[in-house]
VMD Tcl script that draws the C-alpha trace (Angstrom):
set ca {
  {76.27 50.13 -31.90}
  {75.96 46.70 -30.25}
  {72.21 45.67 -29.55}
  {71.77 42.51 -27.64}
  {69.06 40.40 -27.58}
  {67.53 41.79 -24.14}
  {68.20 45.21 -25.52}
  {65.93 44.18 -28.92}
  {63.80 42.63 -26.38}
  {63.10 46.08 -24.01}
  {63.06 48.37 -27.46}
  {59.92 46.11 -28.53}
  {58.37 45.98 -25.59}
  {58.93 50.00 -25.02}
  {57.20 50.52 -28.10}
  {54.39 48.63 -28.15}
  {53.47 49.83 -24.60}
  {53.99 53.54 -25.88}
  {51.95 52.38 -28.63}
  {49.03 51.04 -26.76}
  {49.24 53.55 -24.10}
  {48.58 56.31 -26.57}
  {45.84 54.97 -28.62}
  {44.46 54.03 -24.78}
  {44.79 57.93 -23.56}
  {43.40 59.59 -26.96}
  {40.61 57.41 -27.20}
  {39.75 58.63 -23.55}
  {40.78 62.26 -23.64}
  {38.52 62.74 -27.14}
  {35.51 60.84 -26.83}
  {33.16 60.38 -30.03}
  {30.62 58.23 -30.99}
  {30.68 54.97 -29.99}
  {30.74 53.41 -33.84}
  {33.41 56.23 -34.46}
  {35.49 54.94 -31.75}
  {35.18 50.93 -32.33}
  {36.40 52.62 -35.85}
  {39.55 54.04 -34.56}
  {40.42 51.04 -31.96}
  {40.06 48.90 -35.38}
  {42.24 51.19 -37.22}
  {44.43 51.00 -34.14}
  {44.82 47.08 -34.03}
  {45.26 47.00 -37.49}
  {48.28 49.63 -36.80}
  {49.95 47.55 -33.93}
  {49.21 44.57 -35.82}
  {51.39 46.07 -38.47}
  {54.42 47.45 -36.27}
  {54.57 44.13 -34.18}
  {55.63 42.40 -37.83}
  {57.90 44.76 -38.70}
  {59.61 44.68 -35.12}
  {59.51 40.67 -35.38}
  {61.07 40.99 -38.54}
  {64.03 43.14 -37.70}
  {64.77 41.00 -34.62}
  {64.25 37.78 -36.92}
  {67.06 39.94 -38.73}
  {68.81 40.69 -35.63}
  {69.12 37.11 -34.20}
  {69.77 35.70 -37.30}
  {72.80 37.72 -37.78}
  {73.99 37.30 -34.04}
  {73.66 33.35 -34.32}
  {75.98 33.42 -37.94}
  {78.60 35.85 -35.81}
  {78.55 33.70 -33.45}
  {78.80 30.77 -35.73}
  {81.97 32.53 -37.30}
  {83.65 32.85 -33.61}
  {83.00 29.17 -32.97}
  {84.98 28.05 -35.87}
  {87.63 30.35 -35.53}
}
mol new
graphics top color blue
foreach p $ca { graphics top sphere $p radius 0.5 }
foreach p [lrange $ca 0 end-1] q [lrange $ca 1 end] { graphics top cylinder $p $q radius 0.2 }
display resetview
């Protein structure tokens, strides 16, 4: 399978709105105390922090490959 770089670009940006929309929606539909949930949006930062580094990583990756292909078919 062939991922461009707008298709890296929509699969982050998919994810990290599914990401934020959940944390959003089951902070709301289960509401605790308010140190509780400063707690969990914490822990949730701290999560999203964590997958945007790993997606910026594998699209670091990603381009870095496509740019040394593409290298390749220049000097062909």
């Amino acid at each position: 399978m062939t991922v461009n770089g707008n298709g890296i670009k929509t699969v982050g940006f998919t994810f990290i709105t599914g990401v934020l929309a959940g944390g959003v929606a089951g902070l709301l539909f289960a509401p605790q105390s308010g140190a509780r949930t400063r707690r969990r949006l914490g822990n949730l930062t701290e999560d999203v922090k964590e997958r945007v580094g790993v997606l910026a990583e594998d699209t670091k990756g990603a381009v870095e490959s496509m740019v040394e292909r593409g290298r390749r078919l220049v000097s062909a």
